[in-house]
N, C-alpha and C positions, 0 to 999 in steps of 0.2 A: 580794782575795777578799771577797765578802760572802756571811754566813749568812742566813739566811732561815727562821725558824721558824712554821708557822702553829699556829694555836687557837682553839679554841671552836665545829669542828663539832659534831653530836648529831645526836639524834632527834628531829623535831616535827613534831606533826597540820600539816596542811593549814591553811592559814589563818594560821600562827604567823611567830615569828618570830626569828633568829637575826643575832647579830653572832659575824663573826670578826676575828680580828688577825692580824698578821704582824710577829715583830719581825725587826728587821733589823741586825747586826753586822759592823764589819770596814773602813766607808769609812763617810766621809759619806755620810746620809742623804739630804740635801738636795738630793745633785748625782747622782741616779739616780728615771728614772720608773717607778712603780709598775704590775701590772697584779693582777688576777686573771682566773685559769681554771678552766675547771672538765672533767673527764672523766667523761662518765656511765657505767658498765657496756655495753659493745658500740660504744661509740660514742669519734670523735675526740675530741683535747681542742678546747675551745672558748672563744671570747674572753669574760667577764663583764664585767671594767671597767679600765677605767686611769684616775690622773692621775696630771698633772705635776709637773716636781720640787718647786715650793710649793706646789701645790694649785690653781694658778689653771684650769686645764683637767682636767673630766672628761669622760670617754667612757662609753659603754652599751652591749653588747648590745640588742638590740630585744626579744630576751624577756625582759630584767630591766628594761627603763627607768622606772620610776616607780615600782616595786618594792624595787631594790638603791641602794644610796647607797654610794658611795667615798671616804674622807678618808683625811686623814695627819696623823699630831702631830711634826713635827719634831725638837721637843725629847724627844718620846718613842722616836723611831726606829719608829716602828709606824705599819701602816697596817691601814684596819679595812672591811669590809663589812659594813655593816647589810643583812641581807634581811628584808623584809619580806611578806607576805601569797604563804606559800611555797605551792610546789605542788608536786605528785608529780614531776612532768618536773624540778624542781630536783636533785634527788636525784645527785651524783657526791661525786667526790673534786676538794676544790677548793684551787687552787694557789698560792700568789703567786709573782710574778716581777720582777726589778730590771732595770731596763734602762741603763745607761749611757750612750749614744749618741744618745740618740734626740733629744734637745733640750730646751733648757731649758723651752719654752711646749708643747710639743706629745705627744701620747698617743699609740701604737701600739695596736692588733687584732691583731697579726702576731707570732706565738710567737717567730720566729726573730731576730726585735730585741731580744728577755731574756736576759740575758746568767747571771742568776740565777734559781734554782729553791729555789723550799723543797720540803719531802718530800709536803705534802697534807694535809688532814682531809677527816674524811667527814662526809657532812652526806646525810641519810636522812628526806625526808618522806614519811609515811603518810595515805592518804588516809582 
């Protein structure tokens, strides 16, 4: 079993900017790839980012690529999303998830390859 806790959604204007974390308990850190999602109001959930098990490969959505940044501290068991230069369209409840399977070098898009779910934060920018 791995837990999955996220933190550090909020509220912020348009323009700001926001880090989350995820810590993660129950197996090794190491040996499971990261992602985040996000689910806006009406809308599916949607891919944001992954990397892999040390960090050597990230992935992007197209509408966060040069905006969101993905790391992992291993010895911390956390993995973090920096967003930056937020926009209204950002605005869900956003996810992280563990994947076990997936490979050591390689990142998934694809929900059904996470084998773990944390509960979500909200993250609500105002224009």
């Amino acid at each position: 079993q791995v837990q999955l806790v996220e933190s550090g959604g909020g509220l912020v204007q348009a323009g700001g900017s926001l880090r989350l974390s995820c810590a993660a308990s129950g197996r090794t850190f190491s040996t499971y790839t990261m992602g985040w999602f996000r689910r806006a109001p009406g809308k599916e959930r949607e891919f944001v980012a992954a990397i892999s098990r040390i960090g050597a490969n990230t992935d992007y959505a197209d509408s966060v690529n040069g905006r969101f940044t993905i790391s992992r501290d291993n010895a911390k068991n956390t993995v973090y999303l920096q967003m930056n230069s937020l926009k209204p369209e950002d605005t869900a409840v956003y996810f992280c998830a563990a994947g076990l399977y997936i490979g050591t070098y390689r990142t998934s898009t694809i929900p059904s390859q996470y084998n773990y779910w944390g509960q979500g934060t909200q993250v609500t920018v105002s224009s």
